[in-house]
VEXNUVEX-832693 format. One record per residue (C-alpha): x, y, z; residue in one letter. Coordinates in steps of 0.25 Angstrom, whole numbers, padded with zeros to 4 digits, always signed. Layout:
N
XYZA...
***
This chain:
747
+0000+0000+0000X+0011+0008+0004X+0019+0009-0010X+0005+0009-0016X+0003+0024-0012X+0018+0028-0014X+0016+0024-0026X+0003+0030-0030X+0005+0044-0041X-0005+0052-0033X-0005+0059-0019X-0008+0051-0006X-0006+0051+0006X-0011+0041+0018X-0017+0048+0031X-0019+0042+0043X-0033+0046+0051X-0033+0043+0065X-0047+0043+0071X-0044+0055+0080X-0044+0070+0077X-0043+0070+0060X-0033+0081+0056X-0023+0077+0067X-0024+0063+0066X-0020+0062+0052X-0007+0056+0046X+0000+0054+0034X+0005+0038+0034X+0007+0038+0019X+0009+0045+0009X+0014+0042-0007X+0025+0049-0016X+0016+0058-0024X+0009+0062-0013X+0021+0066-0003X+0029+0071-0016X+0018+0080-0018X+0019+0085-0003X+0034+0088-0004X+0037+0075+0007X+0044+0064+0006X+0032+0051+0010X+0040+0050+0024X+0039+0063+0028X+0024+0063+0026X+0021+0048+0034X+0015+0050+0047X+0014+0065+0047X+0002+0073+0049X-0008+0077+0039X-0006+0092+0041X+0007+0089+0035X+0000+0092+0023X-0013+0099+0026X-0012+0112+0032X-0018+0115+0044X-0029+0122+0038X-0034+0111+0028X-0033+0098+0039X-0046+0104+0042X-0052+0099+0030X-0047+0086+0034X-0058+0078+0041X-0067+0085+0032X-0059+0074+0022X-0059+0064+0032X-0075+0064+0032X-0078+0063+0017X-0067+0054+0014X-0069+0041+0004X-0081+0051-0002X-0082+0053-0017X-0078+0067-0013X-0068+0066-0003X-0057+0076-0009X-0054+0091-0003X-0044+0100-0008X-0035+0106+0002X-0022+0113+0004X-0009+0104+0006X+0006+0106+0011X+0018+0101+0007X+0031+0100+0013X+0035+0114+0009X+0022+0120+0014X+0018+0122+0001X+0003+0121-0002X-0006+0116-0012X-0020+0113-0014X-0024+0098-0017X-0037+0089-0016X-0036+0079-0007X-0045+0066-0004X-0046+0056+0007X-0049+0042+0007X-0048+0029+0017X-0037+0020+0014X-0045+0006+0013X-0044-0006+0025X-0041+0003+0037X-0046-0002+0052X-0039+0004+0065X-0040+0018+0072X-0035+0026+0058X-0039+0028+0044X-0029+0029+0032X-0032+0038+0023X-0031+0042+0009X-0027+0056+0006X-0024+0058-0008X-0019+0072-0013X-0021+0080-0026X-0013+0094-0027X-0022+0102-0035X-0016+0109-0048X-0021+0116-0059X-0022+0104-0070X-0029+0096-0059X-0042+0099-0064X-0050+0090-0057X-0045+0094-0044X-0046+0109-0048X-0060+0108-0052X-0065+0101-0039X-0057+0113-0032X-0065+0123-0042X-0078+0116-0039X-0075+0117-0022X-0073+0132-0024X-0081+0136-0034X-0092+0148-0031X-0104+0140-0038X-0110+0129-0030X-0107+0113-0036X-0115+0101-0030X-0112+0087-0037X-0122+0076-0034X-0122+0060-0040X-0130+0057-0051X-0143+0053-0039X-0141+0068-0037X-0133+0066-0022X-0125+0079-0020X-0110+0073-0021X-0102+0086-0021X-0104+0101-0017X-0093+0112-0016X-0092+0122-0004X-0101+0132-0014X-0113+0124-0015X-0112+0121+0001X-0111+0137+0004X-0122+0138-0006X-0131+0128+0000X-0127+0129+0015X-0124+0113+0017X-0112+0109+0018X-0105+0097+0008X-0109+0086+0018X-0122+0091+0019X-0125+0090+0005X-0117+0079+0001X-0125+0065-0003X-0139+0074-0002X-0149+0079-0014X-0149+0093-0019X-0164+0093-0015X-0159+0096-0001X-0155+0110-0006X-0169+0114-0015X-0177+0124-0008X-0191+0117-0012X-0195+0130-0019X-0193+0124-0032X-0203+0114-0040X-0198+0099-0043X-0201+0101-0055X-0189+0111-0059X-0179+0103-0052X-0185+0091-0059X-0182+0098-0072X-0168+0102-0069X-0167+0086-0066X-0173+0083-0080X-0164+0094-0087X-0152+0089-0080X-0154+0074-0083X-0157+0078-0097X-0146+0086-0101X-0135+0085-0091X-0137+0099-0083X-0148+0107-0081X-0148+0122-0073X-0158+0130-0066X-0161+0139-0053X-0164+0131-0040X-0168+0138-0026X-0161+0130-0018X-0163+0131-0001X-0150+0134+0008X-0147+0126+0020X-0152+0136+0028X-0166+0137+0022X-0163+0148+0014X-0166+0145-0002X-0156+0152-0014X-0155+0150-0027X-0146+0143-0035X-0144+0139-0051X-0140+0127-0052X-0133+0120-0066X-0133+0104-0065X-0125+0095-0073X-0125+0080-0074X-0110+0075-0073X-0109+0060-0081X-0100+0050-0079X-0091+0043-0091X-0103+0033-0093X-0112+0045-0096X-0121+0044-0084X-0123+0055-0074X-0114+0053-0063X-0116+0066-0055X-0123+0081-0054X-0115+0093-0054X-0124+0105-0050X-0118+0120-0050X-0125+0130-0042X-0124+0148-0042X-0132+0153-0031X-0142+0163-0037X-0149+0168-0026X-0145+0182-0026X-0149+0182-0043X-0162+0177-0040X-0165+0188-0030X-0162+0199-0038X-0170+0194-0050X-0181+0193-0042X-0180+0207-0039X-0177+0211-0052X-0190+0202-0057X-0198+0209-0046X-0193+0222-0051X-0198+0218-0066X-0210+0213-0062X-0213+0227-0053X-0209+0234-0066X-0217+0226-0076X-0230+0229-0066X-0227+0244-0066X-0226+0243-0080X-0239+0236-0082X-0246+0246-0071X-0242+0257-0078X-0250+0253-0092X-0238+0259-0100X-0230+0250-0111X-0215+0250-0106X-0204+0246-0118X-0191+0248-0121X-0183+0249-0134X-0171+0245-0140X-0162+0258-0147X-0170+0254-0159X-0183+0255-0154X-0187+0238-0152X-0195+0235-0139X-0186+0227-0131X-0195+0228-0118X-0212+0231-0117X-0221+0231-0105X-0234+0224-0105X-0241+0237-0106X-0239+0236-0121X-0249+0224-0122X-0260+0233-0117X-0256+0245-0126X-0253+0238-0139X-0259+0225-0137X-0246+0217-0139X-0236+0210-0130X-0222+0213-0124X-0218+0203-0136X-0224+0209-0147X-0217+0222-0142X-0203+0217-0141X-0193+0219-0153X-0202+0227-0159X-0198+0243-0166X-0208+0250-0159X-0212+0257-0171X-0219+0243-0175X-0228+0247-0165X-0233+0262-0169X-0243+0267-0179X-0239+0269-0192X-0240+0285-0190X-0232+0283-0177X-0219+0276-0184X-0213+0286-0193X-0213+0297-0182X-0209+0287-0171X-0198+0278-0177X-0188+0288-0172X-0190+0288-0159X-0182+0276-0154X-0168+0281-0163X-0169+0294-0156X-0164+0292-0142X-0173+0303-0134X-0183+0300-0125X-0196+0302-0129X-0210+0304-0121X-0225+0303-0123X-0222+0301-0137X-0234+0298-0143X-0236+0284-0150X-0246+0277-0158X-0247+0263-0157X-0254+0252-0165X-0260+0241-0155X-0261+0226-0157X-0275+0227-0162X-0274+0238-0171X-0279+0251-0162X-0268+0263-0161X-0261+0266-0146X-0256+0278-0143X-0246+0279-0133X-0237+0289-0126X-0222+0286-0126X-0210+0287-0118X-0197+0281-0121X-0182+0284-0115X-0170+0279-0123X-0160+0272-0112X-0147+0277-0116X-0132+0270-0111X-0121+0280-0106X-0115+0279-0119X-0128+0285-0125X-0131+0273-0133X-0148+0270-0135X-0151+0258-0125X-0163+0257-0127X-0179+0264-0126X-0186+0262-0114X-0202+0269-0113X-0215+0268-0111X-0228+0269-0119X-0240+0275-0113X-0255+0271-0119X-0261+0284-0120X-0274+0279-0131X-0282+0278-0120X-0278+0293-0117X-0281+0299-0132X-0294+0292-0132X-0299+0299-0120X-0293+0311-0124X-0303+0309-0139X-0314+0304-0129X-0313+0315-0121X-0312+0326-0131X-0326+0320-0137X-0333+0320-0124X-0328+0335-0123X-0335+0338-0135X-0348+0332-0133X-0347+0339-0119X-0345+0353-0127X-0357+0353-0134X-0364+0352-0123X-0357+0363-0113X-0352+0373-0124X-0362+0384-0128X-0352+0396-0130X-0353+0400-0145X-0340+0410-0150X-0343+0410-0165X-0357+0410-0173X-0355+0407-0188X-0369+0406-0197X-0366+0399-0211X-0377+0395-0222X-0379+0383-0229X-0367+0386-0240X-0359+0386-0227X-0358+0402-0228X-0357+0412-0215X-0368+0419-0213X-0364+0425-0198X-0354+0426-0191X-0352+0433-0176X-0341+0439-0169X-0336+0428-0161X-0334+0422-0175X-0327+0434-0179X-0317+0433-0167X-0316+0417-0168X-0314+0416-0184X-0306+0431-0186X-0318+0433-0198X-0326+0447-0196X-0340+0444-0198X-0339+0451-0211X-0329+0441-0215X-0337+0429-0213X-0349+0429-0216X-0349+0425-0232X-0340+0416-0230X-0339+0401-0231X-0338+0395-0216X-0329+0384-0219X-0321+0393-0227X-0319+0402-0214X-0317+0396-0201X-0316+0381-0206X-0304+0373-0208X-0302+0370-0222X-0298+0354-0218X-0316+0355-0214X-0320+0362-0225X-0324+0351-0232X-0331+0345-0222X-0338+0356-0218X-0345+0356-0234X-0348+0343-0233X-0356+0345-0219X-0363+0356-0224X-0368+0347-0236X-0373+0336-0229X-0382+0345-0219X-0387+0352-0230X-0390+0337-0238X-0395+0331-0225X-0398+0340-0214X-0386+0332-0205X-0374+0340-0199X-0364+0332-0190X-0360+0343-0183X-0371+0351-0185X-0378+0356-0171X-0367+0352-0161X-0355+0359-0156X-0341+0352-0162X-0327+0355-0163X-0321+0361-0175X-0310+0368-0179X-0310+0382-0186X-0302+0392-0193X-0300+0406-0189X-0296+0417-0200X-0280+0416-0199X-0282+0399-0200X-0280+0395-0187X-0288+0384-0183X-0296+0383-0169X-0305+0373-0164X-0321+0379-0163X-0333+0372-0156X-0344+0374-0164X-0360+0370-0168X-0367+0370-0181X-0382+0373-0180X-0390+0372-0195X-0403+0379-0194X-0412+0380-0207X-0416+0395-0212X-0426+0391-0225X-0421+0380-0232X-0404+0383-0229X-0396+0382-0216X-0389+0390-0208X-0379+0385-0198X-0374+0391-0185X-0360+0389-0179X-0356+0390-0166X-0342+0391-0165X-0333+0388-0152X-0318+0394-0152X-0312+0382-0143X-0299+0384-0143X-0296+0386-0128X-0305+0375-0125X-0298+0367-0132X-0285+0369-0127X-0291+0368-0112X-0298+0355-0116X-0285+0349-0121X-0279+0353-0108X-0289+0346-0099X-0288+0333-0107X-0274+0332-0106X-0277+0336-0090X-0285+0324-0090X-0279+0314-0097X-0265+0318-0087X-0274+0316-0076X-0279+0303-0079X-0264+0298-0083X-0258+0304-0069X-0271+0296-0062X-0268+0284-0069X-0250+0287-0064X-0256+0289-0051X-0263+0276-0050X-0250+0268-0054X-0241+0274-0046X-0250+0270-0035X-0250+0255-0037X-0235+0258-0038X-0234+0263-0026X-0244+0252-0019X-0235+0242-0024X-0221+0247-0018X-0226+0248-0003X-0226+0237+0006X-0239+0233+0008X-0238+0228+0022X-0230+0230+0036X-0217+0222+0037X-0217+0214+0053X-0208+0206+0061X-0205+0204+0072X-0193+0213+0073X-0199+0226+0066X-0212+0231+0060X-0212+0242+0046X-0223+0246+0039X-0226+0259+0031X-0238+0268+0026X-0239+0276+0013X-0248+0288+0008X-0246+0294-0004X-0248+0307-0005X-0254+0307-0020X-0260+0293-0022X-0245+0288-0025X-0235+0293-0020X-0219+0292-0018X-0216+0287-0005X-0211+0273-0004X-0207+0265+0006X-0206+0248+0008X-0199+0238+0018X-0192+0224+0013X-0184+0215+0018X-0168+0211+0013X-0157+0202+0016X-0166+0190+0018X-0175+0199+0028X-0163+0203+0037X-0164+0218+0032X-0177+0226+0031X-0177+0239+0021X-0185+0250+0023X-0187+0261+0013X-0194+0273+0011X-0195+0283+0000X-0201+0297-0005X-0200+0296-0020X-0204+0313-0024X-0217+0315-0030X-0230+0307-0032X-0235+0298-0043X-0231+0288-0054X-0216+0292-0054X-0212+0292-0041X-0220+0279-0037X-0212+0273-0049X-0200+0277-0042X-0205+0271-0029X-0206+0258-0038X-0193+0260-0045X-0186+0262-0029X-0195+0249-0023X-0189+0241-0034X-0174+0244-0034X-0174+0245-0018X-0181+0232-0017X-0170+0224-0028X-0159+0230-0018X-0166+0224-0007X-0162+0209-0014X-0147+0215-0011X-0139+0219+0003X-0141+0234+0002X-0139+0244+0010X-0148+0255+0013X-0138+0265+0007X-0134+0257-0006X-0149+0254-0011X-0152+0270-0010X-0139+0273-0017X-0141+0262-0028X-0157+0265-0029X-0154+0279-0028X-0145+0277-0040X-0155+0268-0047X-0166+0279-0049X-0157+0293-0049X-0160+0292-0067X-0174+0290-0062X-0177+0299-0052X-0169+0309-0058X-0176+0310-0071X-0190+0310-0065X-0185+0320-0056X-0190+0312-0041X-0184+0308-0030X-0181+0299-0019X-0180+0299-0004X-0177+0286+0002X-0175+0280+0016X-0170+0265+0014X-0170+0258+0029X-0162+0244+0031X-0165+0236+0045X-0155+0226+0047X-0162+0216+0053X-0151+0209+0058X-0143+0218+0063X-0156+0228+0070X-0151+0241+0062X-0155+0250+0053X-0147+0255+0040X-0154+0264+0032X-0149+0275+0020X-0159+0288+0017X-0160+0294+0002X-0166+0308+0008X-0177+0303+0014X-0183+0307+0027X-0175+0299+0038X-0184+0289+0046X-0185+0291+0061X-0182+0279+0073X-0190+0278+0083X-0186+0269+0096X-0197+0265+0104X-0190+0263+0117X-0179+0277+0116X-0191+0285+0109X-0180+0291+0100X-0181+0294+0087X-0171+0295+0076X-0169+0300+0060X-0163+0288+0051X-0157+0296+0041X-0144+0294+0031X-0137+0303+0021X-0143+0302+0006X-0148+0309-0006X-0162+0308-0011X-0161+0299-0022X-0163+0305-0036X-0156+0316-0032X-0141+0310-0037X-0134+0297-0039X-0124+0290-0031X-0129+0295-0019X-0121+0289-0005X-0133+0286+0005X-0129+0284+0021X-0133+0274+0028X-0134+0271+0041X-0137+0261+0052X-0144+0260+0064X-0148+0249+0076X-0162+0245+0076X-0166+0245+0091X-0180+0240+0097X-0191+0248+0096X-0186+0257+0082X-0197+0263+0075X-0194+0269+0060X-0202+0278+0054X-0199+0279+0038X-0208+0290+0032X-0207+0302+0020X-0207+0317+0021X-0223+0316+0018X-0225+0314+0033X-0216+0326+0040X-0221+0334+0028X-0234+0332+0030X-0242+0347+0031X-0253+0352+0040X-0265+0362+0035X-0254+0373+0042X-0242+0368+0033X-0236+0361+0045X-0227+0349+0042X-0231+0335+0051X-0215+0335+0052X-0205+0324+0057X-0207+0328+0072X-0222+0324+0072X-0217+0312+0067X-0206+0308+0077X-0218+0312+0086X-0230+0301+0079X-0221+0291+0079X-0214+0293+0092X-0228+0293+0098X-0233+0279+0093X-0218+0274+0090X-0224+0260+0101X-0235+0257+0090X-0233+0249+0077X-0227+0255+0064X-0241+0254+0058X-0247+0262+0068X-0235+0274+0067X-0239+0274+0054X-0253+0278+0057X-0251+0286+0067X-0242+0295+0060X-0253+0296+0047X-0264+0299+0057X-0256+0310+0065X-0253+0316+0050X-0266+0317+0044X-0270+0323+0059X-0258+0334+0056X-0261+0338+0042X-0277+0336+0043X-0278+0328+0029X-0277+0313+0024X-0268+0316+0012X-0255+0321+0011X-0247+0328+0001X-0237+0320+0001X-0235+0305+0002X-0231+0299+0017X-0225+0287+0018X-0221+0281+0032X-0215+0269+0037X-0214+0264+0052X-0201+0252+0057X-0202+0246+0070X-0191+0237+0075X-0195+0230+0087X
***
């Protein structure tokens, strides 16, 4: 046996395992010419010495870890070896029993393999115990086999753990059968298969991983083995929720709004289209894409309009004319705004496309109904004109001297068409006359209409008038009231256009208050360590106050914002929209008060800049772990303390800028220790700027005082308290501007 391992090539050494303590107990009794060649000795000088002549101090720890897993399939571990210059080098080392052994000590087996760069087996099996993507092996009955250190930090089971156990131990149960039964199909199939599994951590917690398979075959062809390489895609999955959420919210604004959102290549090919387009045109956002957008105007509208998307300036309420799916013209009022790169190169278009048929057809309608409503209500006549049967004037009064510029002596004689009618009616007006005389019916006989006339120096003005035929004999004579209603119509087009803004405006007004409805949280936020809740009244219908709570960090933070976007309406709810969404993205990563005003202040400057509004902002983090507050303020009004026990009150209040004001803005933040018994009272400047009948403001100190009062009562009732004390100080039920508060308790 003995000249059978000197003689052996490769590296071997013979260890001698008492049953006592592992490490120390160790001995070299053998060892063959390769192996002690390798090591710098000579064999004698190995015999009977300690293993850590070898080892280092720092790997024999590793060594009953060898001990244990000996005569397995997967019994090798690499480690750092020692020669007899103190030179070290990394090698893969197994362990074995020698056969036949009985008495108080084993004989082991300890062949060594220096690792070098043209070993590639040994190199790959280090690669694969390293590697930053998690590896699991199991045998072709699906028996995990082999797992590297990644896919046990990934998991949270150790090797031993796992090792001779199913993968099912890790799924979450969140999952159908039926989708790991058709990765098993796909993998048997064709030799690998891929997809996205929620898996569930040893500590209960679930994460996501995407998993690729592969089937490892054997030199008979047959599967022998599973290799499975897994990336942990937790994080990726989270932020494409949010970023689906986001879509999604946009898409339903989108859709609230009724108005056709699209966007152009350079060219002026649809590469996006809202669903509003099936409701004005009658086709899909299929039917839309890739198409010029001149395919879709009237033929008038194309020559005038196939400029528009070569030019490069933005355009608005351009006036388009549309031919729908079945056939009827749309007209629709256009904005569009050419996305240009630093370089200055056309991007691309982006717009919107308002329906505003509905709009014209109610202007028509309504210009009818004014003149059937005319007839009835007008009776002041400016102008009397008599003319015979040959169409000849016969009288003609001063009024008609002062309206036409003709002196009496001037008319009379003359044809009337001739006179005061446009030469585009002349024929017209012969042909009317004729038909009365043939058959006694006039179509505009005995009613007032709307005509236009013709003064002496050819302008043209609009005239109400009514023709009267009365019989003298056996000819006519008509009679013609004439109306100068110039002013009136002027006026008349003025209050249309008042009316139809008015109806737009109520209709803005309207969805910016299901915007607004939306953001807020729709209930208090309890448990048993705090309390929060929060009360809004817009001043307007809709308003631009905000304010929302939400949890981060897997619920070990809690945000608390606040917000006063300037002015009422559609626009600054959008922008209250607009801040909801990005804040509640960064939410999904470990921001800081501070850092997520910065960057959302950043993220809308273009926005706010160009529509000329502004933000202030209050953005509030309790670390629930740590029982402290860290906050950051963007010009808003600083919340006040409250302890219940000290009765003291104090201002939270940082450094910042309003945001819209300028870019790159450095916020403060600040921290502070929660204690028992805090109260927090968020609120905007609607409440301390509230005015009595006397001009009076309800002021902060009133406030401190409300609250300081009732501080022992729940945050719901502070609330009401403090709108009941100010409808009592200012005497109404409706503010002028809107008041937002929020109440925090820590208990």
């Amino acid at each position: 046996m003995d000249n059978l391992i000197k003689n052996l090539s490769f590296n071997l050494l013979l260890i001698r395992q008492q049953q006592t303590d592992a490490t120390m107990s160790a001995q070299i009794v053998g060892v063959n010419a390769s192996a002690a060649s390798l090591l710098g000795y000579t064999e004698e000088e190995l015999i009977n010495q300690p293993l850590a002549r070898i080892l280092p101090h720092h790997e024999l720890s590793i060594w009953p870890a060898a001990l244990a897993k000996r005569n397995q399939a997967d019994a090798c571990f690499g480690a750092t070896v020692l020669t007899k210059q103190q030179q070290h080098f990394q090698a893969i080392l197994s362990v074995s029993d020698l056969p036949g052994q009985v008495g108080e000590h084993s004989d082991l087996v300890l062949l060594l393999q220096p690792l070098r760069p043209d070993n590639d087996f040994l190199v790959m099996r280090h690669v694969v115990e390293q590697s930053a993507s998690a590896v699991m092996i199991t045998d072709n009955k699906g028996s995990i086999a082999y797992v590297n250190p990644k896919f046990c930090a990934m998991t949270g089971y150790s090797a031993d753990e796992l090792l001779g156990q199913k993968p099912s131990k890790l799924q979450s149960g969140e999952m159908s059968k039926s989708y790991y039964q058709a990765m098993w199909d796909t993998l048997l199939n064709t030799g690998e298969c891929q997809g996205e599994i929620l898996n569930k951590h040893k500590n209960g917690s679930v994460y996501w991983v995407h998993e690729s398979v592969s089937a490892i075959k054997n030199s008979a062809g047959e599967i022998s083995h599973f290799l499975a390489i897994e990336e942990d895609i937790t994080h990726r999955k989270a932020v494409e929720s949010a970023l689906s959420e986001s879509e999604e919210r946009f898409r339903q604004m989108a859709e609230l709004s009724g108005e056709w959102l699209w966007e152009q290549d350079p060219q002026g090919y649809y590469l996006y289209s809202s669903t509003a387009v099936n409701q004005i045109l009658g086709l899909s956002e299929e039917q839309i894409l890739g198409k010029h957008y001149t395919q879709l105007l009237t033929f008038q509208d194309k020559a005038t309009k196939s400029t528009v998307s070569s030019s490069q300036q933005p355009f608005h309420a351009l006036l388009n004319h549309y031919r729908h799916k079945d056939g009827h013209q749309v007209i629709t009022e256009s904005t569009g705004l050419p996305i240009i790169n630093a370089d200055g190169k056309l991007l691309k278009w982006r717009g919107v496309d308002r329906d505003i048929s509905a709009r014209v057809q109610f202007e028509q309608a309504l210009i009818e109904s004014e003149k059937r409503t005319r007839l009835i209500i007008e009776s002041s006549i400016n102008a009397i004109v008599i003319m015979d049967s040959y169409g000849i004037i016969s009288e003609w009064n001063q009024q008609a001297e002062i309206m036409f510029g003709w002196s009496a002596k001037e008319a009379i004689g003359q044809r009337l068409d001739e006179l005061i009618i446009p030469s585009r009616y002349h024929e017209a007006h012969r042909q009317g006359m004729r038909h009365f005389l043939e058959t006694g019916e006039g179509p505009i006989l005995n009613r007032q209409i709307e005509h236009t006339a013709k003064r002496r120096d050819g302008s043209e003005f609009p005239v109400e008038l009514s023709v009267s035929p009365l019989k003298l004999g056996n000819a006519y004579i008509f009679s013609s009231f004439i109306h100068d209603i110039s002013n009136r119509k002027a006026a008349e087009q003025q209050i249309r256009q008042a009316q139809v803004d008015l109806a737009i405006a109520q209709s803005e007004i309207h969805i910016a208050q299901k915007i607004q409805t939306s953001l807020l949280p729709s209930a208090p936020l309890k448990s048993e360590r705090f309390e929060i809740t929060g009360m809004c009244l817009p001043a307007d219908k809709v308003g631009g106050d905000y304010y929302d709570y939400f949890y981060q960090d897997q619920r070990h933070k809690l945000n608390i914002v606040i917000a006063d976007v300037s002015g009422h309406s559609i626009g600054p709810a959008l922008f209250m929209a607009e801040t909801r969404s990005a804040l509640r993205v960064q939410a999904n990563t470990n921001t800081s008060p501070a850092s997520a005003i910065s960057a959302l202040n950043n993220f809308l400057f273009a926005d706010l800049d160009k529509a000329d509004y502004f933000i202030t902002l209050f953005y509030l983090q309790v670390d629930l772990l740590q029982n402290c507050l860290i906050y950051a303020n963007a010009g808003h009004p600083p919340p006040l303390i409250f302890n219940r026990h000290t009765m003291k009150i104090k201002e939270l209040d940082a450094d910042g800028l309003v945001m819209g004001i300028q870019k790159n803005v450095d916020f403060e933040e600040n921290t502070l220790p929660l204690t028992a018994g805090d109260v927090i009272l968020f609120y905007t400047d609607g409440l301390t700027e509230t005015e009595n009948a006397e001009g009076e403001f309800f002021g902060l100190e009133r406030v401190k005082q409300v609250v300081k009062n009732h501080v022992l009562e729940s945050p719901q009732s502070i609330i009401d308290t403090l709108y009941s004390t100010l409808r009592n100080f200012c005497g109404r039920q409706r503010f002028a501007d809107d008041i937002t508060v929020m109440v925090f308790e820590w208990r």
